[in-house]
Structures are given as structure tokens and as C-alpha cells.
C-alpha positions in Angstrom: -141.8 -53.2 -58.3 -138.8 -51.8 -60.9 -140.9 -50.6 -64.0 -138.0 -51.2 -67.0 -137.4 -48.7 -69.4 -136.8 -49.6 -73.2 -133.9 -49.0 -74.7 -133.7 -45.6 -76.7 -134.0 -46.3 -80.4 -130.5 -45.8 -82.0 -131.2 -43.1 -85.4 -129.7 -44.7 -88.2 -126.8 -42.4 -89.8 -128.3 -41.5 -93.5 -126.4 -42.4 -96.5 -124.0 -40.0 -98.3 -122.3 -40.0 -101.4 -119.6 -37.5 -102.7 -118.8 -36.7 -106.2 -116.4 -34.9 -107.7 -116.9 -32.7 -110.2 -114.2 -30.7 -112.2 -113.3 -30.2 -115.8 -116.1 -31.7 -117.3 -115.0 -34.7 -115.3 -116.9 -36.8 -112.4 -115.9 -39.2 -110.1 -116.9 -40.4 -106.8 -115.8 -42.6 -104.2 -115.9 -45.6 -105.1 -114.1 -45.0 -108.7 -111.6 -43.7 -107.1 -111.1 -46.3 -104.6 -111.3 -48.5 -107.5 -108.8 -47.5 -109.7 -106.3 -47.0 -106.2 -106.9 -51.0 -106.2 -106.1 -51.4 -109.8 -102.8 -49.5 -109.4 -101.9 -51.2 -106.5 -102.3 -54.7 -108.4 -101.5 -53.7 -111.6 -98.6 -51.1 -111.5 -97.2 -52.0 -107.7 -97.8 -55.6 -108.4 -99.5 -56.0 -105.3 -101.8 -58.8 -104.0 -105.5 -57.9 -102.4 -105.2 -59.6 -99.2 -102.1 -57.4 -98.4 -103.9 -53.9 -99.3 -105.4 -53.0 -95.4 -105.6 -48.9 -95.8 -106.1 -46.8 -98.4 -105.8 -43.2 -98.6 -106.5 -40.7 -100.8 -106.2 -36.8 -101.6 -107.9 -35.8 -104.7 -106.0 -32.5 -106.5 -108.7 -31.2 -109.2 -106.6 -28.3 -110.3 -103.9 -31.0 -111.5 -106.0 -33.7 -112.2 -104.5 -36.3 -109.6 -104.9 -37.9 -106.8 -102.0 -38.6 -105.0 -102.4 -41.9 -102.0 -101.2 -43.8 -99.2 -101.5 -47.3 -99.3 -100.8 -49.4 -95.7 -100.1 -46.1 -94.0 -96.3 -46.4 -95.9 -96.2 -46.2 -99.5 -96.9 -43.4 -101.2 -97.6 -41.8 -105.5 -100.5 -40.7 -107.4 -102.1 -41.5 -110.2 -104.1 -39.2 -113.2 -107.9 -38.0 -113.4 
């Protein structure tokens, strides 16, 4: 008789959150993500079903972060 094993228990992957903090200034993630949606609706005029990808590269020393929405266009916007 085949004695079955159980299944290994999968370890959850802990939570993280990332701030940053510069010039008296602090933002995280999802603020950041946030306002990348507001500029792509407000100032590129886009519409939310067509944002798929976002990318961003936060530049503390000049107070930008510049992105890459769908993989193609491209700017920045102020901290």
C-alpha cells in the first residue's frame, strides 16, 4: 500500500513597502504610481483601460521621476 505524502506548505512572501525619503520629502509606491495615472489621464489625455505598464525611475537629486508608460512613451514628471 502507497502511503501519500502532503503537499509541502507554500511560505507566504511577507509584505514590503518602500518609501522614499529625500529633501524633507516622502513618497512611496503607491503615490507615485498614482500621480503616473493622473498624468497619464490628465496631461496625455489618456484613458485607463488603455494604461497596461507603467514604469518608473525615481531621481531624488533632481526631484523627478522620469516613466515609461506601455513600454513606448516616455517624460517625467516633478517631486
Amino acid at each position: 500500500m502507497a502511503v501519500k505524502k502532503a503537499a509541502p506548505k507554500k511560505v507566504a512572501e511577507p509584505k514590503s513597502t518602500i518609501v522614499y525619503q529625500f529633501a524633507d520629502k516622502e513618497y512611496d509606491q503607491a503615490s507615485l504610481t498614482k500621480i503616473a495615472k493622473d498624468v497619464w489621464k490628465y496631461d496625455l489625455n489618456g484613458k485607463a483601460a488603455d494604461l497596461k505598464k507603467i514604469q518608473l525611475f525615481v531621481k531624488p537629486e533632481e526631484e523627478k521621476v522620469y516613466y515609461i508608460f506601455n513600454e513606448d512613451i516616455t517624460g517625467e514628471f516633478g517631486i
